[in-house]
VEXDREN-2710 file (C-alpha; in Angstrom, 1 decimal):
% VEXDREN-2710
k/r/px/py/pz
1/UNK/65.8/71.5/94.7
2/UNK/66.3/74.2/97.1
3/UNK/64.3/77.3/97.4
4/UNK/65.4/80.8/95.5
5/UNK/63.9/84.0/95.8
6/UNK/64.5/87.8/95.8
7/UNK/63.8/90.1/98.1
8/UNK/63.9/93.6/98.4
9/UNK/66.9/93.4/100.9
10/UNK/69.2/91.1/102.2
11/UNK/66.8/88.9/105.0
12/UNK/68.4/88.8/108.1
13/UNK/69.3/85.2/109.7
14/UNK/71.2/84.0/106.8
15/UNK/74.4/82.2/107.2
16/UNK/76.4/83.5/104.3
17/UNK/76.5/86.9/102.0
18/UNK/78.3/86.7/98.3
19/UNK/79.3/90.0/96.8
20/UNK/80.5/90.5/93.1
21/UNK/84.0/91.4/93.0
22/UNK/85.3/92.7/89.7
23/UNK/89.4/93.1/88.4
24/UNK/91.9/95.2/90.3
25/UNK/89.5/94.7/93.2
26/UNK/86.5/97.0/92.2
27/UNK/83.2/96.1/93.9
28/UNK/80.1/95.3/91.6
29/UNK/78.1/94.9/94.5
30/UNK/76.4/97.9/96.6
31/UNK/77.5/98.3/99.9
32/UNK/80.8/96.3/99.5
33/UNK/84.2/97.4/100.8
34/UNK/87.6/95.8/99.6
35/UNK/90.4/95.2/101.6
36/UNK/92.8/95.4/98.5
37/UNK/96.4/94.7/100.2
38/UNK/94.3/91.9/102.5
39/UNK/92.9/89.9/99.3
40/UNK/96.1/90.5/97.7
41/UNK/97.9/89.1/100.6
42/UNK/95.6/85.9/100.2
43/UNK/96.1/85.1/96.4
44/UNK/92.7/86.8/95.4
45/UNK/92.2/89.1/92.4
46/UNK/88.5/88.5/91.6
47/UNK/89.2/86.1/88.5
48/UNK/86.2/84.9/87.3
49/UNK/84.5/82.1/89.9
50/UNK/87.2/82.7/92.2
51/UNK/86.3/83.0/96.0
52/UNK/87.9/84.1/99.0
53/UNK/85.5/83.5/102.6
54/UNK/86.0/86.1/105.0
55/UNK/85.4/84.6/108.7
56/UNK/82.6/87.0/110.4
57/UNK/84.0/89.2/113.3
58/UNK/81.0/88.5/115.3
59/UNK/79.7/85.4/116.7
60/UNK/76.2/84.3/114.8
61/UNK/77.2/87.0/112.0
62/UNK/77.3/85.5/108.5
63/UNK/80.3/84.2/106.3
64/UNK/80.8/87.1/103.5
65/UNK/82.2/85.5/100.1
66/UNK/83.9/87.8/98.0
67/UNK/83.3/86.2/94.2
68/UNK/85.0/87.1/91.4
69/UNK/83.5/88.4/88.0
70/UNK/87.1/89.1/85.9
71/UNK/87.0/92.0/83.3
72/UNK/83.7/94.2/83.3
73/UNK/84.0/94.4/79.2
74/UNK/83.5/90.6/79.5
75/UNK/80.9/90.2/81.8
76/UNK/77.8/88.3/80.6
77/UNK/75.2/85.9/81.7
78/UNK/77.4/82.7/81.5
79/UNK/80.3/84.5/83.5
80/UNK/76.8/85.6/86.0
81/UNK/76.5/81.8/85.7
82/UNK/79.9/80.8/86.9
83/UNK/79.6/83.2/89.8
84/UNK/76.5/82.0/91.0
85/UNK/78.1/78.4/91.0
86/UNK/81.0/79.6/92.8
87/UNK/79.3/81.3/95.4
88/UNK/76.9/78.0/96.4
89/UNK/80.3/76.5/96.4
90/UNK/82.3/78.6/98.7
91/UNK/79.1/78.7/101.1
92/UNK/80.1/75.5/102.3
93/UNK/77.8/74.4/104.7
94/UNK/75.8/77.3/104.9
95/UNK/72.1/76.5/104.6
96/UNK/70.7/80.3/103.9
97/UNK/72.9/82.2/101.3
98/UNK/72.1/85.6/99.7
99/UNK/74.3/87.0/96.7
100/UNK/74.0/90.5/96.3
101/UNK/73.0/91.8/93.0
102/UNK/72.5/95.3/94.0
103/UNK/75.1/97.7/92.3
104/UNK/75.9/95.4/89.5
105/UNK/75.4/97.2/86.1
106/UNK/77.1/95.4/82.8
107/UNK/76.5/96.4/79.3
108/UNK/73.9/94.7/77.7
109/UNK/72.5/92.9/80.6
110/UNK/69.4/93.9/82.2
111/UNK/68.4/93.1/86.2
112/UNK/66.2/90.3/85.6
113/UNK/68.9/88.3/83.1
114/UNK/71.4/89.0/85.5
115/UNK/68.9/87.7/88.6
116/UNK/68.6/84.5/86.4
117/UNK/71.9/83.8/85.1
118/UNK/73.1/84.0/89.4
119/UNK/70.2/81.9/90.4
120/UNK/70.4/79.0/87.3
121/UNK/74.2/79.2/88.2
122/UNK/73.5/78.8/92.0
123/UNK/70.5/76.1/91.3
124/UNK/72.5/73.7/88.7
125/UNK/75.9/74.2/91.0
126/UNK/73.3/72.5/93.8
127/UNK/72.0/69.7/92.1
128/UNK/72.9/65.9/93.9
129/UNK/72.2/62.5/92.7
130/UNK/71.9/60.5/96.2
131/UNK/68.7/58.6/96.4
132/UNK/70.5/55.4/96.0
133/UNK/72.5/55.9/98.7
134/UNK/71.5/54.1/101.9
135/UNK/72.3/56.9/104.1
136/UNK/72.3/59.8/101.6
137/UNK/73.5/63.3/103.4
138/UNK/70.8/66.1/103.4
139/UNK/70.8/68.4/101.1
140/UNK/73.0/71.5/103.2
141/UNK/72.4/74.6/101.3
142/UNK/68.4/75.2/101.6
143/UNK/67.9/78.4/100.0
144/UNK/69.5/81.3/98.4
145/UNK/68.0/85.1/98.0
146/UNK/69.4/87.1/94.3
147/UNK/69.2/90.7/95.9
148/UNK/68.7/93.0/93.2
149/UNK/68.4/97.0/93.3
150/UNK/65.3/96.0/91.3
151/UNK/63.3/93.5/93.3
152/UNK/60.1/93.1/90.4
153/UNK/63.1/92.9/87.3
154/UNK/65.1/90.5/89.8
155/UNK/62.0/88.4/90.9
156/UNK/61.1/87.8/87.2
157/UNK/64.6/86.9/86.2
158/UNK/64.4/84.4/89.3
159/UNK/61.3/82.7/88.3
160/UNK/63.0/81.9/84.9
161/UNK/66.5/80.5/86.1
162/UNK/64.2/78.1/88.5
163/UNK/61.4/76.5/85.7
164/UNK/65.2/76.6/84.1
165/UNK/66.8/74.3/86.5
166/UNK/64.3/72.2/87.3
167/UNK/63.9/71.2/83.7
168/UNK/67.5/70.8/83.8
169/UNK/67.3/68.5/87.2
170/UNK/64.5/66.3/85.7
171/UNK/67.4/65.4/82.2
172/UNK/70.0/64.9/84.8
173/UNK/67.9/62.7/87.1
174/UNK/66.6/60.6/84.2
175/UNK/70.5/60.4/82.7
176/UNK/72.0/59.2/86.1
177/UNK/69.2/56.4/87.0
178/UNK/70.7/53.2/86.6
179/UNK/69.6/51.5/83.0
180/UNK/68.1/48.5/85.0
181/UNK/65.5/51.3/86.4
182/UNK/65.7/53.7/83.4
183/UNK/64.3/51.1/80.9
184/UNK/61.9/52.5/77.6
185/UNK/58.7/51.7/79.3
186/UNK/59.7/53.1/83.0
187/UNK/61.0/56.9/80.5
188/UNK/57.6/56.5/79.2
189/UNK/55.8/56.5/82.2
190/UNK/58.4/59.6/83.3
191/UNK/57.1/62.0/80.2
192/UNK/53.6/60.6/80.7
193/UNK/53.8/62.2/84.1
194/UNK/55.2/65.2/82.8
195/UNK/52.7/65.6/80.3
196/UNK/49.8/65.1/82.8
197/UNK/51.6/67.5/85.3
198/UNK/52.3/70.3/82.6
199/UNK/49.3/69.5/80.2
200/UNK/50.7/68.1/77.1
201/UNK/49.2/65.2/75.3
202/UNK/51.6/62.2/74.6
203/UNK/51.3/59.0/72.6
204/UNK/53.3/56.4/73.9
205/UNK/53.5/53.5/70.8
206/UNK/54.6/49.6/71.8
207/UNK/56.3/47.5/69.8
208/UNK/53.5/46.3/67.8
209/UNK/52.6/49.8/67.1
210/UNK/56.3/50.2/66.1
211/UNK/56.2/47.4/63.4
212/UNK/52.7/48.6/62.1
213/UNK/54.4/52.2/61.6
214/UNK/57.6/50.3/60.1
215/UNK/59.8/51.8/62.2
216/UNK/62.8/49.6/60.8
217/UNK/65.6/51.5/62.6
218/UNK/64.1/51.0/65.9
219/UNK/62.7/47.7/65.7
220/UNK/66.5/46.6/64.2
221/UNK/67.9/48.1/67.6
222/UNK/65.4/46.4/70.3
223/UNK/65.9/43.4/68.4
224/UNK/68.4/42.0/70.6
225/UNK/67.0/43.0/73.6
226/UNK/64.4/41.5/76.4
227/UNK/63.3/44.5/77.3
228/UNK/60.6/46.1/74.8
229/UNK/61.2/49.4/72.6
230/UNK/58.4/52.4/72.8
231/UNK/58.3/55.4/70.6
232/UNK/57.0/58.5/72.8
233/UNK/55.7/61.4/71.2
234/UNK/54.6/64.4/73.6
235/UNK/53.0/67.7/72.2
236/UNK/52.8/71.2/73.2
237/UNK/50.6/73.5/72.2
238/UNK/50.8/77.0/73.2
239/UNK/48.0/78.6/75.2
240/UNK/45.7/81.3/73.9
241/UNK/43.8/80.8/70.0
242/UNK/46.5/79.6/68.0
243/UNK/46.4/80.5/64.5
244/UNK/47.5/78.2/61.5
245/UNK/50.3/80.8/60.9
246/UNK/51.8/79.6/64.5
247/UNK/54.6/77.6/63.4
248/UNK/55.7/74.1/64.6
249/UNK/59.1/72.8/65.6
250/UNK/59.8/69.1/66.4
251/UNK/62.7/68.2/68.8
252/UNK/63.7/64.7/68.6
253/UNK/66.1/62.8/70.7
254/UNK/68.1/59.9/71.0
255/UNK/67.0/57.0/73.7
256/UNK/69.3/54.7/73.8
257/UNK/68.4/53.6/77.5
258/UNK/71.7/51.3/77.6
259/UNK/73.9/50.7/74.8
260/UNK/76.0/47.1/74.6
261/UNK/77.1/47.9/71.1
262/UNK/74.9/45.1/70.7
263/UNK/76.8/42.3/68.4
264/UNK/79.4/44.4/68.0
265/UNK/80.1/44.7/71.2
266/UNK/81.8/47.5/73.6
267/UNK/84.9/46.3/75.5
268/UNK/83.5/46.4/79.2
269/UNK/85.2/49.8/80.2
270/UNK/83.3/51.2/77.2
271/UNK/80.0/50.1/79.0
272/UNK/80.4/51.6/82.2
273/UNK/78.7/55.0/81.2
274/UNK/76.3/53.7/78.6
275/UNK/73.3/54.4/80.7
276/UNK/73.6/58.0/79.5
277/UNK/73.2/57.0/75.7
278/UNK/69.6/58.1/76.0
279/UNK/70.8/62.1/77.3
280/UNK/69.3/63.5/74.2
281/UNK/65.7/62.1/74.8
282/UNK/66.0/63.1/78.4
283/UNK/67.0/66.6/76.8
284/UNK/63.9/66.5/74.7
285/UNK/61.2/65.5/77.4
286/UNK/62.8/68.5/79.8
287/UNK/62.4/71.0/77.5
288/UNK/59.2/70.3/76.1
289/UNK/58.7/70.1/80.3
290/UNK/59.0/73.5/80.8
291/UNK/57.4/75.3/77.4
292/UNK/54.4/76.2/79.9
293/UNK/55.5/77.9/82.3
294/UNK/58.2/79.8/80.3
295/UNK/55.2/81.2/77.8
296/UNK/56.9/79.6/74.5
297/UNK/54.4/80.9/71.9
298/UNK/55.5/78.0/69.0
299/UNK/54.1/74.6/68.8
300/UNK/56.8/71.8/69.9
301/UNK/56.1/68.2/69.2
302/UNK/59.1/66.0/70.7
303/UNK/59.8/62.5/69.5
304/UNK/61.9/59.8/71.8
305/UNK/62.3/56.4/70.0
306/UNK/63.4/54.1/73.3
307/UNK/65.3/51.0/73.1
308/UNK/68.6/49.0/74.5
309/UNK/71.0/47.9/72.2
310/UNK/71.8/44.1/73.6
311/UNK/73.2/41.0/72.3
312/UNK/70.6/38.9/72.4
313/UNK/69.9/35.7/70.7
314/UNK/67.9/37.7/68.2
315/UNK/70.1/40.5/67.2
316/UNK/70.5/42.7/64.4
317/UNK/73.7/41.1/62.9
318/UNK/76.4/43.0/61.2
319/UNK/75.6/42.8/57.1
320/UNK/71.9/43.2/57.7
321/UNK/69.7/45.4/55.9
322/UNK/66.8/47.4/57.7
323/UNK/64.1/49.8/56.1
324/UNK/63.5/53.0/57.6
325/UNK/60.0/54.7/58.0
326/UNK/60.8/56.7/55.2
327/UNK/61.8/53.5/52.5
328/UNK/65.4/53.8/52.6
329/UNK/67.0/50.9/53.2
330/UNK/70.8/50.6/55.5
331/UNK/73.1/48.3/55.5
332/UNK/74.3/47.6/59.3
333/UNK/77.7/47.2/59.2
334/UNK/78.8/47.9/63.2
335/UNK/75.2/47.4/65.4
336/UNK/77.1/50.0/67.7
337/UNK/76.5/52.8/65.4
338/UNK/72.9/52.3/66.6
339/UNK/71.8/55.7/67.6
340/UNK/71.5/57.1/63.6
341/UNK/69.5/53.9/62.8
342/UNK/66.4/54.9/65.9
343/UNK/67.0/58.7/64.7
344/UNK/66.1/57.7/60.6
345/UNK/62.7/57.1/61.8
346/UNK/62.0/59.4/64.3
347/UNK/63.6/62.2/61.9
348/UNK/61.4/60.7/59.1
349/UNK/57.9/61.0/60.9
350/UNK/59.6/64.8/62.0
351/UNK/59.3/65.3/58.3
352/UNK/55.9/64.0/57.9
353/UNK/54.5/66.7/60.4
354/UNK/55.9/69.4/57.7
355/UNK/57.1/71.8/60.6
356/UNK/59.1/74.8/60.1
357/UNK/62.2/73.5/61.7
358/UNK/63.4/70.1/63.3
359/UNK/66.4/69.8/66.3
360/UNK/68.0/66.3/67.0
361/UNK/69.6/65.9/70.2
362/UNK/72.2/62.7/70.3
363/UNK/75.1/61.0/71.7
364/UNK/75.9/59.7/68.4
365/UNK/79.7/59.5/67.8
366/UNK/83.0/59.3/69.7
367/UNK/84.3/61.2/66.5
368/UNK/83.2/64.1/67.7
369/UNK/84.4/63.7/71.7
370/UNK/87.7/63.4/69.9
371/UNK/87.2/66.4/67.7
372/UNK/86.2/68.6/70.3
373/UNK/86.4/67.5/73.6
374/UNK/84.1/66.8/76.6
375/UNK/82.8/70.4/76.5
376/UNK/81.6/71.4/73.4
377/UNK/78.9/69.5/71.5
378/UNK/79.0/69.2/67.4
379/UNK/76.4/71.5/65.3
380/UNK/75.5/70.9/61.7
381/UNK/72.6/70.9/59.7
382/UNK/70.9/71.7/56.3
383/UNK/69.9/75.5/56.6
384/UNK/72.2/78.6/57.4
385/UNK/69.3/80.1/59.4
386/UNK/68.7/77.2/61.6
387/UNK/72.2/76.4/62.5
388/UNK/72.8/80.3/63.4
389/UNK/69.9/80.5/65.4
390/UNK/70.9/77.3/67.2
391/UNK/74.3/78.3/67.4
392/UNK/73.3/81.9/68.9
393/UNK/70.9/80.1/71.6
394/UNK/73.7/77.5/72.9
395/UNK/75.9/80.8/73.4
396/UNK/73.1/82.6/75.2
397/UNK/72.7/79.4/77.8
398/UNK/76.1/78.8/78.3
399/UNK/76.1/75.7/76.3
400/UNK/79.1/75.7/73.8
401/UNK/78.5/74.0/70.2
402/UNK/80.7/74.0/67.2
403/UNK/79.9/74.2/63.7
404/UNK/80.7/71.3/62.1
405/UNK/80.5/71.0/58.0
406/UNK/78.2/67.9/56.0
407/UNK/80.4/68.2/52.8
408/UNK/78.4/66.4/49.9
409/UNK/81.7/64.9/48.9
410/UNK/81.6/62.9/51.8
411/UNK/78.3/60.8/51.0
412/UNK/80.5/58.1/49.1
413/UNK/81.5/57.4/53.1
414/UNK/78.3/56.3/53.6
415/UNK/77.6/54.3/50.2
416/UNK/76.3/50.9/50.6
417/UNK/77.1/48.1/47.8
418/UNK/74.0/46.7/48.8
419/UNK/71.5/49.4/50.4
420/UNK/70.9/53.1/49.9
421/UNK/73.6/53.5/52.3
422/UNK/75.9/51.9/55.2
423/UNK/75.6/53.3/59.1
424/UNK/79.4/53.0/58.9
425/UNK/81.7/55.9/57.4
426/UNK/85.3/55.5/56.1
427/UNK/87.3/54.1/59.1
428/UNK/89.0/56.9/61.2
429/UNK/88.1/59.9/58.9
430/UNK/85.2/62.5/59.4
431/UNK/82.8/59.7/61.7
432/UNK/80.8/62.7/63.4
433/UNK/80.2/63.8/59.9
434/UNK/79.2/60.2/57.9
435/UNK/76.8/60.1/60.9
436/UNK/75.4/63.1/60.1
437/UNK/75.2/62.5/56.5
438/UNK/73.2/59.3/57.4
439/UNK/70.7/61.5/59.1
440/UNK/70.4/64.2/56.4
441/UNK/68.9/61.5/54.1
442/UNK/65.8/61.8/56.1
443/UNK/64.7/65.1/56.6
444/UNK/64.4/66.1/52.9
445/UNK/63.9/70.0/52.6
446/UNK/63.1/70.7/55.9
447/UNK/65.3/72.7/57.9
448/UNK/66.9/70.6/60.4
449/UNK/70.2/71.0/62.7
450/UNK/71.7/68.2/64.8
451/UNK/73.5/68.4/67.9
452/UNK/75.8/65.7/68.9
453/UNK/75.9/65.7/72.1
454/UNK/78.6/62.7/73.3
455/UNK/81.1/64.6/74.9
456/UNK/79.0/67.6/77.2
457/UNK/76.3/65.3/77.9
458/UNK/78.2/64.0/81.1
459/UNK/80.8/65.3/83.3
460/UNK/83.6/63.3/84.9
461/UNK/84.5/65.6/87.3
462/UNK/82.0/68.4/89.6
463/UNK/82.7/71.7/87.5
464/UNK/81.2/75.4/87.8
465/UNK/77.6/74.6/87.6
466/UNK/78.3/70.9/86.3
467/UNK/78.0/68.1/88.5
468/UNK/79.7/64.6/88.0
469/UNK/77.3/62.5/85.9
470/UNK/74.4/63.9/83.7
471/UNK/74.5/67.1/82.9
472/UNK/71.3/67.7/81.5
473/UNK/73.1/69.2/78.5
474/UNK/71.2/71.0/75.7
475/UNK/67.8/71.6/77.7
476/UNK/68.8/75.1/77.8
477/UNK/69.8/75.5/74.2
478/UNK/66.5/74.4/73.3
479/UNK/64.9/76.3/75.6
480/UNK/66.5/79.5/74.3
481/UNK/65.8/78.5/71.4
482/UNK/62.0/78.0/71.7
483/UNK/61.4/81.2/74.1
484/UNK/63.0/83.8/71.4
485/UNK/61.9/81.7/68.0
486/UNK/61.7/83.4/64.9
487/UNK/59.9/81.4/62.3
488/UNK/62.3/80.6/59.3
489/UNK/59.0/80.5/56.8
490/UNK/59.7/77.6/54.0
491/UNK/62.4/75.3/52.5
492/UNK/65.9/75.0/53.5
493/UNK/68.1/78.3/52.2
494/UNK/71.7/76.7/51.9
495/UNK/73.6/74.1/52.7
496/UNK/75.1/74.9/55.9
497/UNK/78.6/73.6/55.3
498/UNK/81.0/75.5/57.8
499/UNK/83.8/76.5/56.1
500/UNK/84.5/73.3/53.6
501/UNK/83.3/73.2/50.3
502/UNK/83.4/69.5/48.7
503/UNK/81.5/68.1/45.9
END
């Protein structure tokens, strides 16, 4: 990770200066002069995260990047985001690069969200995955100065973007290890460093722990696989006395360390990427990571169940019936709708710590990739509040979600003729939202949202502040989420439906 700071003034030695260009050519940042006709001349209008590198006139002098910001009336931190990416990206092999703050006033955004938005952008932009490699290239870019007219409001905002980014590193690091390294126990002993390093206590539980909490869901997934399941629970508790009226919200994530399909299994293309099926447990430990050192004042339990979802000679078979922690029983119909089978009983001991509000993090369905892309991530849940204030804390970090409905018309696509109910909806209709059905049966009156996460979680291509791979998607919703929490008080207050009303 490199180094960001921000001083007073720009330091001298550095090998590249980014100013913030805004449209028709108007300089955000102070001390700045445009050569309209000249940017013209090269194709540059200051679009948002467009670049133009003017060569310096004297020898050891450094590269001056012109970035763009767009309109001023629709300047916020995500387009401060974008900017920041594009100026560590236009620095090229620059190893020292300030981006000049100074100047820049937008409505609504203060110096030390601004400092952060530029620095997370700049930080995320220069994450790499190359340990694996047996000659991997040095990182280039070392570090990177936000110059603000406000050094104190800029250094503050700086200190955020980095706790930010690390957090963000650790999900991506943990998404992009190869499953063979990545396996339940090696992610436990990942969070149980975490925890020791950020003081959190966490309970790690085996697999015969797992059975003596009948834990059906999980124990039907690791079935099938050599390597054994572990159920990690990590708690933070904020510091200071901490009354009983402090209330508690439980994040729980996905950890599908590698998914087969298990017996029903994935054509081999389908498998290529399945070491990322465990992005919303990685998500989960991240965030919980960094509740220190960003000062969130709420109690945050996080629960990973951790498995593979294999073939093996012992397998879950199709037409079986598991029992959930909670007593409801599902028929398995397709073992490669796994993820909603680990998530009934994490999201029923969720319930059993009666906390004011629970957040699941998955990459549950293709249903919803096909619904909305590889950008944006599905949102639904069982309580207006919670779903806005979700909602309102993806937009803040940059991280786009959707709300999608849970029509109670639609639970027939989940009934069983055998069970309580089937992890297989009607084929080809509403499968993001029969998955998140499934899941509503076991958080009873607790407000809960769920996030599915299967199409942001990785990128195929190196975007803006995305980089090929993991991209640590959703640590920064929860983190917004957690920093600005406003307690919702009691029982769900209606059914968050979206826009569709079916009964």
């Amino acid at each position: 990770m490199i180094t960001v700071t921000a001083p007073a003034d720009v330091s001298e030695g550095l090998d590249a200066t980014a100013w913030l260009v805004l449209s028709d050519l108007v300089p955000a940042s102070r001390g700045l002069e445009v050569d309209a006709g000249r940017c013209r001349l090269r194709g540059f209008e200051a679009k948002l995260a467009t670049t133009i590198v003017r060569e310096p006139r004297d020898a050891g002098a450094p590269l001056e990047i012109l970035v763009g910001l767009g309109p001023l009336d629709e300047v916020d931190a995500e387009v401060l985001r974008r900017a920041g990416a594009a100026a560590v990206r236009a620095a090229g092999r620059s190893r020292s690069l300030a981006v000049v703050l100074a100047g820049f006033e937008a409505p609504g955004l203060d110096e030390a969200t601004a400092a952060s938005a530029l620095a997370e952008g700049a930080l995320l932009a220069a994450y790499s995955y190359d340990r694996l490699r047996s000659e991997p290239e040095p990182a280039v870019l070392e570090s990177v100065e936000i110059v603000g007219a406000d050094a104190d409001a800029a250094g503050r905002g700086v200190a955020v973007a980095a706790v930010v980014a690390e957090a963000v590193g650790l999900a991506r690091d943990l998404v992009n290890a190869p499953a063979a390294e990545c396996t339940p126990r090696a992610f436990a002993e990942t969070a149980t460093r975490v925890a020791e390093r950020e003081g959190l206590e966490i309970t790690v539980m085996d697999e015969d722990e797992i059975a003596a909490a009948h834990l059906g869901g999980l124990m039907a997934v690791a079935r099938g696989s050599a390597e054994p399941p572990r159920f990690v629970r990590v708690d933070y508790v904020p510091g200071g006395p901490v009354g009983e009226d402090v209330p508690t919200v439980v994040l729980v994530g996905k950890g599908i360390t590698f998914d087969s399909g298990g017996l029903s299994i994935k054509p081999a293309t389908g498998m290529m990427t399945m070491k990322t099926d465990m992005s919303g447990a990685a998500a989960v430990l991240a965030a919980l990571g960094a509740c220190r050192r960003l000062g969130v004042a709420v109690r945050v339990i996080g629960l990973m169940p951790m498995t593979e979802n294999m073939p093996g000679g012992r397998a879950t078979k199709p037409g079986d019936v598991l029992r959930a922690r909670n007593g409801k029983t599902i028929e398995v119909l397709n073992t490669d709708a796994e993820g909603r089978l680990v998530l009934a009983d994490a999201l029923s001991i969720a319930t059993e710590l009666a906390p004011d509000a629970i957040v699941d993090l998955a990459t549950l369905t293709g249903a919803c990739v096909v619904a909305l892309g590889s950008g944006i991530a599905g949102r639904m849940g069982n309580d207006d509040r919670l779903v806005e204030a979700v909602g309102a804390a993806s937009r803040r970090a940059g991280e786009p979600t959707w709300h999608l409905p849970l029509p109670a018309g639609y639970r027939s696509h989940i009934e069983s003729e055998i069970a309580d109910m089937k992890n297989l909806g009607t084929a080809g209709q509403a499968g993001a939202l029969s998955a998140g059905l499934l899941l509503e049966e076991f958080v009873g009156t607790t407000p809960w949202v769920h996030l599915d996460i299967a199409g942001p979680a990785r990128s195929e291509e190196d975007t803006g502040y995305r980089r090929k791979g993991g991209t640590g998607f959703g640590v920064r919703t929860l983190l917004e989420l957690l920093v600005g929490y406003e307690p919702l008080g009691g029982a769900v207050v209606g059914p968050a439906s979206g826009t569709a009303v079916l009964r």
